[in-house]
C-alpha positions in Angstrom: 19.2 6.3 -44.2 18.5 4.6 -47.6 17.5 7.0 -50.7 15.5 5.3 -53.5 14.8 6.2 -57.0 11.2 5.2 -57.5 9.4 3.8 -60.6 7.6 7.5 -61.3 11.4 9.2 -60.8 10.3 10.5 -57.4 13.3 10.3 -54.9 12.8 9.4 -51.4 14.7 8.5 -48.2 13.8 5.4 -45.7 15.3 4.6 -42.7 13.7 2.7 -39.2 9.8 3.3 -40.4 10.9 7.0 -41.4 9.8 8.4 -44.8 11.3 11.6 -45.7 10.7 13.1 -49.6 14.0 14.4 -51.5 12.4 15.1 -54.9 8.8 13.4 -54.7 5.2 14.7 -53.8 2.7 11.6 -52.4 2.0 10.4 -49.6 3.1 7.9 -47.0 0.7 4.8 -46.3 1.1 2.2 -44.4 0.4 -1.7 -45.1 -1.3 -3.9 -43.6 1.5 -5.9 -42.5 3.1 -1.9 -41.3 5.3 -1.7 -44.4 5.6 2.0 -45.4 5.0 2.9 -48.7 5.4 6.4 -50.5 2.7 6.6 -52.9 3.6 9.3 -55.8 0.8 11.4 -56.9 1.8 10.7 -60.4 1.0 7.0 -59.6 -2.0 6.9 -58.2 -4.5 6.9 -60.8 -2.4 3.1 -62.2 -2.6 1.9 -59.1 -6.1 2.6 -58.4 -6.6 1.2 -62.1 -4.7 -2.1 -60.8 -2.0 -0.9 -63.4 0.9 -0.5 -61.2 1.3 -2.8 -58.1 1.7 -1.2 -54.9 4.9 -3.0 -54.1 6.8 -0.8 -56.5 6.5 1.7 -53.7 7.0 -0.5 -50.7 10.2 0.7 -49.6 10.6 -1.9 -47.3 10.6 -4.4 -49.8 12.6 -2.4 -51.8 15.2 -2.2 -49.6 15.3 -5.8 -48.5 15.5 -6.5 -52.9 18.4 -4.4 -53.1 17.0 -1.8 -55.2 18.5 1.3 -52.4 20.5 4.0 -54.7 22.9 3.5 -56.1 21.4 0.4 -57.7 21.1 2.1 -61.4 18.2 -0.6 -62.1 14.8 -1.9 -60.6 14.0 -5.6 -61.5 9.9 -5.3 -62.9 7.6 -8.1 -64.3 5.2 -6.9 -66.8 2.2 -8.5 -67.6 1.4 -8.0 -71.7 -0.1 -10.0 -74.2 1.7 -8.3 -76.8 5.5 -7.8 -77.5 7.0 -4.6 -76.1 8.6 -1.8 -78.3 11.8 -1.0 -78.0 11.9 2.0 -75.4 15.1 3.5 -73.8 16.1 2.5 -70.8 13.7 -0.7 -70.6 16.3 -4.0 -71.3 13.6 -7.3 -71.3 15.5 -10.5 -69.8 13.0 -12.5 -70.2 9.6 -13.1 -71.9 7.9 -16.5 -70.5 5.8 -18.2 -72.7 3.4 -20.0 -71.0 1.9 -16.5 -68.8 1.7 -13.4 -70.4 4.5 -11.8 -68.2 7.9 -10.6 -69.0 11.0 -9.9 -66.8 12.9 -6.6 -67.2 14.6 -4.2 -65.6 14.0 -0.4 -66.0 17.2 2.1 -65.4 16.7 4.5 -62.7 17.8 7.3 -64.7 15.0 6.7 -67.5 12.0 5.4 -65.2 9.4 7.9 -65.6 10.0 7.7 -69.2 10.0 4.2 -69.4 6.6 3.9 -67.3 4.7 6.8 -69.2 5.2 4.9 -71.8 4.8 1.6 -70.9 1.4 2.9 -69.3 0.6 4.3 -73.0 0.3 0.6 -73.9 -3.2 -0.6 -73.4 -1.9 -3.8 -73.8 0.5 -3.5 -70.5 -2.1 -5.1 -68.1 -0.1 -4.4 -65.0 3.8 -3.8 -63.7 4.8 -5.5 -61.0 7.7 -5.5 -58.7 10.4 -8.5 -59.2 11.4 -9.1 -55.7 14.8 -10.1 -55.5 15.1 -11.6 -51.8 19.0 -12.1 -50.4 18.8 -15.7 -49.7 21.2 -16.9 -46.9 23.9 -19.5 -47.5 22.0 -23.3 -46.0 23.3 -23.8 -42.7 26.0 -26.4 -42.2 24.5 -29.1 -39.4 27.3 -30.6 -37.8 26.9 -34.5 -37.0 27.3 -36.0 -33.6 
């Protein structure tokens, strides 16, 4: 059973399909490729918005990306067409140029601050997850 920190601060557990909530109050959808995802209450209202993407509570794809507790961090791209502010617990890697994304990540420990006040910013258009995939070492072909 994998335990994950969400985005909101909500804490649930996934394991085979199975959704359980630690600390969290949502509700448990599934995707149309039958992904679960545990939608916070808190969250809903961004989503619906098109604020937050739904993939921030895809716990499959949060588990494949490595973001399972303990990982103290979740990987986000932000899409802004302004600077961001400072704001505890949000550390920007990378701010592209061409699109008006950034890369961050956001400690676990800080999230629901860091997205209250991320959402503050009319200029945040939308938070997305980064999805870090394990990529597999190339397969060695052997020659006959």
């Amino acid at each position: 059973m994998s335990q994950f920190t969400l985005i909101t601060g909500d804490i649930v557990s996934y394991d085979s399909n199975q959704v359980a909530t630690i600390n969290a109050t949502g509700e448990i959808k599934i995707n149309r490729f039958a992904e679960p995802l545990f939608i916070p209450d808190s969250a809903k209202a961004a989503i619906e918005l098109g604020r937050l993407d739904d993939n921030l509570f895809n716990l499959k794809k949060l588990l494949r990306s490595g973001y399972a507790d303990p990982c103290p961090t979740t990987r986000v791209l932000i899409e802004t067409t302004h600077p961001l502010p400072e704001i505890n617990g949000l550390l920007i890697k990378r701010r592209f140029s061409i699109i008006d994304f950034c890369s961050a990540e956001i400690e676990k420990s800080h999230s629901k601050a860091v997205l209250d006040a991320l959402l503050e910013l009319e200029y945040v258009q939308q938070i997305q997850l980064d999805e870090v995939m394990q990529l597999q070492p190339p397969v060695q072909l052997s020659k006959q």
